[in-house]
C-alpha positions in Angstrom: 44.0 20.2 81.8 42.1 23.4 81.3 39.2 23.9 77.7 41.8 25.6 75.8 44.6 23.2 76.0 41.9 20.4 75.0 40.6 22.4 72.5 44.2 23.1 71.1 44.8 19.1 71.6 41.9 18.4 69.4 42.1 20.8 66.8 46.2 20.0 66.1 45.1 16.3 65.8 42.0 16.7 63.6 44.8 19.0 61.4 47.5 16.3 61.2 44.6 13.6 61.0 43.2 16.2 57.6 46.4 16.6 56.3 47.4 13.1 56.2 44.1 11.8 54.3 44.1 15.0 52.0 47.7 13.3 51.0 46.2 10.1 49.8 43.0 11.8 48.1 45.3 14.3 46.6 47.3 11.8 44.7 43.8 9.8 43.7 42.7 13.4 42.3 46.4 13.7 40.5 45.8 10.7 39.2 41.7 11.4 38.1 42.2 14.3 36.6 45.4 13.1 34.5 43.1 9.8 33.3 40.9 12.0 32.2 43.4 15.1 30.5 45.3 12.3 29.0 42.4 10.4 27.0 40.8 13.5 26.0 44.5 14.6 24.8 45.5 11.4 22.8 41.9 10.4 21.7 43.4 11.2 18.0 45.3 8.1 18.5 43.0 5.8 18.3 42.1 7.0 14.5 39.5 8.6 13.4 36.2 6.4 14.4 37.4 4.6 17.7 35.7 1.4 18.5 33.1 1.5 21.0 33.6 5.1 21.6 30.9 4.8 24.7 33.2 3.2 26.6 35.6 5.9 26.5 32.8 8.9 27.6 31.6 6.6 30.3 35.2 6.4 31.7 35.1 10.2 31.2 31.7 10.2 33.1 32.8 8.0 36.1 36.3 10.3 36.6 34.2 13.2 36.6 31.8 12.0 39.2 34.8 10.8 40.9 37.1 14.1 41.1 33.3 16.3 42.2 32.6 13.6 45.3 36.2 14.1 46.2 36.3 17.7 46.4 32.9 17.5 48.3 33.8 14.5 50.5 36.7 16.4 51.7 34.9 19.5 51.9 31.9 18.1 54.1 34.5 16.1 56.3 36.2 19.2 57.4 33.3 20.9 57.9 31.7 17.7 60.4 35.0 18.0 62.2 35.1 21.7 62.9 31.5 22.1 63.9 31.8 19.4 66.4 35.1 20.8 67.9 33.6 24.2 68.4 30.3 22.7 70.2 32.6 20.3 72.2 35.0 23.5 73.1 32.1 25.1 74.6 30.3 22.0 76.2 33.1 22.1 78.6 31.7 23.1 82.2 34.8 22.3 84.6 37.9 22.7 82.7 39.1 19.9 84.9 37.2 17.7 83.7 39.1 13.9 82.7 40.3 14.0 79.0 38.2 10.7 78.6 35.2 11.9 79.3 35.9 14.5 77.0 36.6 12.2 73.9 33.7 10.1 74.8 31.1 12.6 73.6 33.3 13.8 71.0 31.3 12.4 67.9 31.5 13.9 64.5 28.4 15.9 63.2 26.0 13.6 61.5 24.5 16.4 59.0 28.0 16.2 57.5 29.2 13.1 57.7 26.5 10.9 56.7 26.5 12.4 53.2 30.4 12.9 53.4 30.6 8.8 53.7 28.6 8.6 50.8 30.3 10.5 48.7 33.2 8.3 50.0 32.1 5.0 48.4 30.9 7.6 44.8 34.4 8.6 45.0 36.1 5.1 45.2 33.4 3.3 42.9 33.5 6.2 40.4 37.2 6.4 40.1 38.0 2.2 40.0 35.4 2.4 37.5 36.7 5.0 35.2 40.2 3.4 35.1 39.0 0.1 34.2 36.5 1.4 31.5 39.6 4.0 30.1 41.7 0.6 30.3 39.3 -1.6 28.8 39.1 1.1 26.1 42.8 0.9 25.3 42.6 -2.6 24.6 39.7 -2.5 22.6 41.3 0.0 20.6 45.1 -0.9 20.4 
């Protein structure tokens, strides 16, 4: 198996890989970004002075954090995973090399990904929390 076929390999399956996890954070944004339009939209509802109101702009607060870490969690993944295929493309000396070899010092770049699985747990604890506080909200208040 010669560099470019690897290369093409590794690239199609960090694509399909991508695309399959963009899917899932995709709907979590859909769903983040609705919270947040919907309580903003029917905060009239709830009459005039709400009870505990703060628990509302925290909920706000947290799906906010929640929908910026995404966008950058996905952002800095991509990037870890093209940097390292283009260094791994040309790391290649024999283009015969074994395809095992090859994948074990295929490792993501740490600059990125450190930060990227940070923003991983922000995203996750900022979003569970934002839909219990807007929840917890709407019982208060119903």
């Amino acid at each position: 198996m010669d560099t470019n076929t690897i290369y093409t390999i590794l690239n199609e399956a960090r694509r399909t890989v991508l695309n399959q996890k963009d899917g899932l954070y995709n709907v979590i944004l859909t769903i983040s970004g609705g919270a947040l339009i919907l309580s903003i939209t029917f905060l009239e509802r709830f009459g005039i002075n709400p009870k505990h109101l703060w628990v509302l702009k925290d909920s706000w607060i947290f799906l906010v954090v929640g929908i910026i870490s995404n966008i950058l969690m996905r952002y800095l993944f991509n990037e870890a995973s093209i940097v390292d295929l283009n260094k791994q493309h040309f790391k290649l000396e024999n283009p015969n090399q074994p395809i095992d070899e090859f994948f074990k010092k295929f490792k993501p770049e740490q600059k990125f990904i450190i930060p990227a699985l940070f923003l991983f747990w922000v995203f996750w604890l900022s979003f569970i929390g934002g839909i219990i506080l807007l929840l917890i909200f709407s019982f208060i208040n119903t």
